[in-house]
N, C-alpha and C positions, 0 to 999 in steps of 0.2 A: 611342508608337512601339515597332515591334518588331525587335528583334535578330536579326541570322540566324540563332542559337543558338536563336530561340522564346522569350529571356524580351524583356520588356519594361523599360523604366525604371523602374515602378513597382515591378517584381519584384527587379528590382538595389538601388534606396533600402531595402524591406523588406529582404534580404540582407544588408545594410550595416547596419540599427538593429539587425537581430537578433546580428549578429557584434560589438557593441558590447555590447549586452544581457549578452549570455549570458557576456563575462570580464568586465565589474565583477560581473554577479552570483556568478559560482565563483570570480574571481581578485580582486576589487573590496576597498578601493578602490586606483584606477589612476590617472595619468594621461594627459593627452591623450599629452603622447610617448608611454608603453610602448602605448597602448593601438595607434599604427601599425602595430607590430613584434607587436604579439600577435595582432592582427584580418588582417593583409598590405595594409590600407586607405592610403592616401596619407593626407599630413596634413591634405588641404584635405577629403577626404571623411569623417575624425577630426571635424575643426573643424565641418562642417555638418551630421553626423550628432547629435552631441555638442548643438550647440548646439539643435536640434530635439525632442531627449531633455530637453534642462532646461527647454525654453519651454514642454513636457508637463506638466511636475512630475515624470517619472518618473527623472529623476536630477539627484543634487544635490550639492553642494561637500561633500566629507569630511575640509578641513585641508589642509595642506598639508607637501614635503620636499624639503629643501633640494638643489636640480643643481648641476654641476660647473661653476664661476664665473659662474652666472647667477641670477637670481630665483628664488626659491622656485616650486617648480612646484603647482598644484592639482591635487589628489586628486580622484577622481569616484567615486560609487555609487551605486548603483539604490536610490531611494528606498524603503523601507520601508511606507510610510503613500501610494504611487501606489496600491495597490492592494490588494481583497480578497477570499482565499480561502475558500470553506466547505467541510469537507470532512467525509460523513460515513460512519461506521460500520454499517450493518446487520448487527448480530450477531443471535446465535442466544438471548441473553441480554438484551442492551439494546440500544439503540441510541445512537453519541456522537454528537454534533455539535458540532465544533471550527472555531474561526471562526482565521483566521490573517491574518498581515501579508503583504505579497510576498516579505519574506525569511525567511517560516517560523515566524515566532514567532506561540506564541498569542496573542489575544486575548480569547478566550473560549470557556467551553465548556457543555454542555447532554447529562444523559444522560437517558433513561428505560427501564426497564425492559421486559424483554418476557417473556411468559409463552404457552403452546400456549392457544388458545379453549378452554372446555368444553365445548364440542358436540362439537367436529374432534378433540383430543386432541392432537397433533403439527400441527395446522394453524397457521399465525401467521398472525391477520387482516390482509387486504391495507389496509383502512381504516384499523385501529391506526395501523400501520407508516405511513404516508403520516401521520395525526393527528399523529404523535410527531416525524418528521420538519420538519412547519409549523409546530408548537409551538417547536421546538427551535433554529431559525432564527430565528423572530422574536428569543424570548430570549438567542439570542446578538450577534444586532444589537442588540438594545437593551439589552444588558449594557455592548458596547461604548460604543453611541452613534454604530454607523458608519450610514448612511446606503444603503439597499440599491442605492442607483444603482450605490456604489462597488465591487460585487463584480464580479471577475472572472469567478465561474463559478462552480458547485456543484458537488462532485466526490462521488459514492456508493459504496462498496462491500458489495456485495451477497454474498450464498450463492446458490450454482445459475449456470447457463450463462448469459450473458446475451448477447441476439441483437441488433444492431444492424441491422436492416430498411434496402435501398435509401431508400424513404421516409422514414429517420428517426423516432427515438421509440423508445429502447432498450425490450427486452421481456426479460424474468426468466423463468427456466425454473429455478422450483428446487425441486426433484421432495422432497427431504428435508425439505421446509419446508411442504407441500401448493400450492404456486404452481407454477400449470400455464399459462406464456405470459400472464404480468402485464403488462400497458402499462404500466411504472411511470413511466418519463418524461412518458407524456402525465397518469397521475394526479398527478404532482406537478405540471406545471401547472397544472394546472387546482387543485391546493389551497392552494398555496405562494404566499401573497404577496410576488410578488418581480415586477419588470421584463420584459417578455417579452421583453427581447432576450439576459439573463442566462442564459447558457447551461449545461446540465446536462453531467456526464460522466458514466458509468453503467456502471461494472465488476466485474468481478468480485472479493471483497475476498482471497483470498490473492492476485490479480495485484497488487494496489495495493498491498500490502503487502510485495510482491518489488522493487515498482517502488521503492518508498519504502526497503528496504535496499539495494539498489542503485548509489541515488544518493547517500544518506547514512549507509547504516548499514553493516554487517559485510559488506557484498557491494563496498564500494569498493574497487577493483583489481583486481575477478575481473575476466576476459573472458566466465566462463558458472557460473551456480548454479543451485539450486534451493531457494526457501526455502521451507519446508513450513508449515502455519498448523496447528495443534491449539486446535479450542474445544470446542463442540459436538458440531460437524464437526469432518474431516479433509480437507485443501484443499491443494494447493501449485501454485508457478507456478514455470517456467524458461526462464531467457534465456540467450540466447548474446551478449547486446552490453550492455555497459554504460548502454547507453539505456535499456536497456528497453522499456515494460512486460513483454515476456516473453511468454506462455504458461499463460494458467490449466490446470491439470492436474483433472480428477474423481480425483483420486490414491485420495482416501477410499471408492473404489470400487471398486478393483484388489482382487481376491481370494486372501483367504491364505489361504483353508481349504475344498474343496469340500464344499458340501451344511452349511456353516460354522453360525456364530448369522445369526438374521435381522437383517439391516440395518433402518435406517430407511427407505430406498428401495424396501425389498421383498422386495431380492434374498436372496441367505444368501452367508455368508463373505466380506461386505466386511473391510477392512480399518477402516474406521470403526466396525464392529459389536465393534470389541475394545479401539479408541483413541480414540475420542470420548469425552467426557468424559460423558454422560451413559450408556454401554456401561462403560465402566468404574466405576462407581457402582453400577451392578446389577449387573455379576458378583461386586464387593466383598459387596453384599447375597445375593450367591446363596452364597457362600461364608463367609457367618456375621458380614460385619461390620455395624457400625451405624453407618452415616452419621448424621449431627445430624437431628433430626428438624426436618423446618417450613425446612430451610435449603435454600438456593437453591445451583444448579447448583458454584457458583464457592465457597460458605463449603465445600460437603463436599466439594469436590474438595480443599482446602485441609485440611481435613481426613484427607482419606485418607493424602494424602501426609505430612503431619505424622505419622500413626500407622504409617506405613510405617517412615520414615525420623526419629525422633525427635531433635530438636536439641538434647535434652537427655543425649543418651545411653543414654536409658532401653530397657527390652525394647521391638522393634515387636511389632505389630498383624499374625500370622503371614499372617491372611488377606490383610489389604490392601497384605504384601510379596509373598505370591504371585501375587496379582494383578498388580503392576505387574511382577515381576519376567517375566512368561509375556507381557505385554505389550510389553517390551521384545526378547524375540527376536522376537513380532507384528511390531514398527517395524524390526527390524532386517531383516528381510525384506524387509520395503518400501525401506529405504533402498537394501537390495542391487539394488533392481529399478530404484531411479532410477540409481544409479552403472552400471550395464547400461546401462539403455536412451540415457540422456545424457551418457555420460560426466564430469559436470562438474567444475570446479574447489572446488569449495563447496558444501557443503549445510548449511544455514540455520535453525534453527529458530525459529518466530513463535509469535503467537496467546496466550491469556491461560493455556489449559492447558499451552502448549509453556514458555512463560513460568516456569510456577508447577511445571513436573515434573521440565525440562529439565539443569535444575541436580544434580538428586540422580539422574538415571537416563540422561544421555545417554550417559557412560564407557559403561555397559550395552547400549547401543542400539549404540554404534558396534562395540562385541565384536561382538556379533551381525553387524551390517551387513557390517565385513570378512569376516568368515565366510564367509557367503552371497553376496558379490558376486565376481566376477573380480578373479582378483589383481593384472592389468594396471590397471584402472580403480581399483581399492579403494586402491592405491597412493600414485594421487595425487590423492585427493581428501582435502580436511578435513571435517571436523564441526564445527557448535560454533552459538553462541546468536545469535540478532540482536538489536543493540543497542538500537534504537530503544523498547523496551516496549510497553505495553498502547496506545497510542497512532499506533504504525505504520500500521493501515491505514486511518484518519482522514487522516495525512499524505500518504500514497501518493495518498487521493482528492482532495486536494488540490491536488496535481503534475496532477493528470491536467489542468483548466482550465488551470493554469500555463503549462504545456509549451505549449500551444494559444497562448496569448496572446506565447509571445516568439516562438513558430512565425510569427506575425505581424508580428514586428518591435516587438511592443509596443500594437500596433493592438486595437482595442475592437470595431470592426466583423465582419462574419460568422462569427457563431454556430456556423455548423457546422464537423463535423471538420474539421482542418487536419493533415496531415502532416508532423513535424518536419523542419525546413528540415537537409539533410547538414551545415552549417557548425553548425548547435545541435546534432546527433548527435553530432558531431568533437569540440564541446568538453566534452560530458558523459563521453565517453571517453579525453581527455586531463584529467580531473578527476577521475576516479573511481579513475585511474590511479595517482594519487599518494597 
C-alpha cells in the first residue's frame, strides 16, 4: 500500500526498526518506555518493533532498572554477535584485515605485508593485493570461528580515486600506486570465498578514516573537519555533517612548490613529494642521514624521527631535524589551504606516519598553518591528533557495510548501495554531538 506522501508501509516498518536500531546502538541499553520518547514511536509501534528485533536475535535483554512504583523495567541492546563486520585496510605498506562484532569490537585480525613488484618499481601487484586480501579473510573467519554467512559486508579502503560505475563494481584509479581503473570489486569476487550476496563497500581510505573519527573518534562534536591521513601518501577527507563519510580530498597533490621535487604521480611540487613518508626518507638520505639499512618504510621512519627528536635528551640528528623541521612549514601550508578553502572546525591528523610524527611536530605545523592561513578562519579552527590509532581506517571500512544495514532497518536483503535513512543521519548527529 502506498501513501500520498509516496512511502509505503514497508518503507514506514523499515523507518520504525531503524529508529529503534540506531538509540540502542549510540544510546543503548534502553527501554521499551524511553525508547517512545527518544524514537517519537507510540508504544504499540515500540512493542511490535521491539518485539520483531528480538525474534531476529538482533536485540537482546541487557538487565534491568528499577521505575517509579512499578516493576523493574528491561533494558534492551542491539545484540553484538547479530552480526559481522570486515573491514579492511589497503595501505601502502600492508594490508589489515579486522573482522569486528556489530558493536565494533574486534574479533580478529590478519596483516600482510606489501612491497613495489621488481619489474614495475612503485607498481603494487593488482593480484598480490586481491591474494592478501582472500587470504586474510578466510583467516580471520576462521580465527574467529564465525561463519561467513554471518557477515554483514566487507568494507575496503583503498589509495587513489575510486569510481562507483552506474552498473556497479567499484573501480580504483590510483595513479601513485601504478593502478590505472582496477575492477577491484569484481576481482574480489571472483577470489574471495564469501556468499555472493555478502556485499562489498569500496572507498577511498583517508574517507573511511574521516568517517571512522567522525563518528567515534576526535571529530565527535564537530559540525565539519578535515582529517588528514599521512603514510606513504598524503590523503585527507572533509565533511560538513557529522555523518559523514565526507569528501576524499587528492590533498597530497595540491602543490607547494613550482617546478618542485617530482612526485610519485609524476607531476613536480606535490605536497606528497616532501610528506610522504617515503619523500622524507630520501631527503633525510640526501642530506647525510642514514636511515637503518634493510628496514622497512615504517622502522626508518621511526627512526628518523627518534634521531630528530631524541627522547632521551640527547644531541639530534641535525639533518633529520632539518628535514622535518622544512617539512613542517611544507604541512603548514597545506593546513593553510584547507582552513581557506573549508573553513572547518577541526583538523584531524590520521595514518601510521601522522601517528608516529604528529606528536613531536604538530605544535610546528600549526605555527606555520596560522601563518599562512586567513586570520578569520585560522582563528577558529583546532589542530590536533585523531584518537582512533593505526587501526582507524580498518574501522571506518567497516562503518561503511554497517550504516547500509541499519539504513535498512536492520534487513540482510539488497546488496546494493542504500542511502542513509534522515532519522540514522539525525541520530548520528545528535550522538556525535555530545
Amino acid at each position: 500500500m502506498t501513501r500520498p506522501n509516496g512511502r509505503t508501509v514497508r518503507d514506514l516498518r523499515r523507518e520504525n526498526r531503524t529508529a529503534v536500531l540506531r538509540r540502542l546502538y549510540f544510546d543503548g541499553p534502553m527501554s521499551r518506555f524511553s525508547l517512545g520518547p527518544a524514537t517519537g514511536l507510540s508504544s504499540g509501534s515500540v512493542s511490535n518493533v521491539v518485539a520483531e528485533l528480538v525474534a531476529e536475535g538482533l536485540v537482546e535483554e541487557a538487565g534491568s532498572v528499577d521505575s517509579a512504583g512499578g516493576r523493574p523495567r528491561i533494558l534492551l541492546r542491539v545484540a553484538p554477535a547479530s552480526g559481522r563486520m570486515i573491514g579492511v585496510d589497503v595501505g601502502e605498506t600492508r594490508i589489515r584485515i579486522e573482522l569486528f562484532d556489530l558493536t565494533l569490537t574486534e574479533l580478529a585480525r590478519a596483516e600482510r605485508p606489501l612491497s613495489p613488484s621488481e619489474e614495475d618499481g612503485e607498481r603494487y601487484d593488482v593480484e598480490v593485493v586481491v591474494g592478501h586480501i582472500r587470504e586474510g579473510i578466510a583467516e580471520v573467519l576462521r580465527t574467529a570461528e564465525v561463519p561467513a554467512e554471518t557477515l554483514l559486508g566487507v568494507g575496503v579502503g583503498v589509495p587513489g580515486i575510486v569510481e562507483h560505475p552506474d552498473g556497479g563494481g567499484a573501480v580504483v584509479h590510483g595513479q601513485t600506486v601504478g593502478w590505472d581503473a582496477v575492477p577491484l570489486e569484481r576481482l574480489l569476487r571472483d577470489a574471495v570465498d564469501l556468499p555472493p550476496e555478502v556485499p562489498y563497500r569500496i572507498d577511498n581510505g583517508a574517507k573511511t578514516l574521516g568517517q571512522a573519527e567522525m563518528w567515534f573518534g576526535a571529530g565527535r562534536g564537530a559540525t565539519s573537519a578535515v582529517v588528514v591521513l599521512f603514510g606513504s601518501g598524503v590523503g585527507a577527507c572533509v565533511t560538513t555533517d557529522p555523518l559523514g563519510p565526507g569528501r576524499a580530498l587528492e590533498w597530497g597533490h595540491l602543490k607547494v612548490s613550482v617546478r618542485g621535487r617530482r612526485c610519485r604521480c609524476g607531476a613536480q611540487g606535490c605536497l606528497e613529494a616532501y610528506a610522504g613518508a617515503g619523500a622524507l626518507l630520501e631527503r633525510w638520505r640526501e642530506a647525510g642521514g642514514r636511515p637503518p639499512a634493510g628496514a622497512d618504510e615504517e622502522t626508518a621512519l621511526a627512526a628518523m624521527a627518534a634521531a630528530a627528536r631524541p627522547d632521551d635528551g640527547g644531541a639530534p640528528d641535525a639533518a633529520a631535524l632539518a628535514v622535518l623541521e622544512e617539512t613542517a612549514e611544507y604541512l603548514g601550508a597545506g593546513f593553510a589551504d584547507l582552513i581557506n578553502l573549508f573553513q572547518p572546525e577541526r583538523i584531524l591528523v590520521g595514518g601510521w606516519a601522522g601517528l608516529l610524527l604528529g606528536t613531536r611536530f604538530l605544535a610546528a605545523v600549526e605555527e606555520h598553518a596560522r601563518a599562512y592561513a586567513l586570520a578569520y578562519p585560522a582563528a577558529r579552527v583546532t589542530l590536533g591528533m585523531g584518537t582512533l590509532g593505526p587501526d582507524a581506517v580498518t574501522v571506518g571500512a567497516a562503518i561503511l557495510p554497517l550504516a547500509d544495514f541499519f539504513a535498512r532497518g536492520g534487513r540482510r536483503e539488497d546488496p546494493g548501495p542504500v542511502e542513509a535513512s534522515p532519522a540514522w543521519a539525525e541520530t548520528v548527529r545528535e550522538r556525535t554531538a555530545h
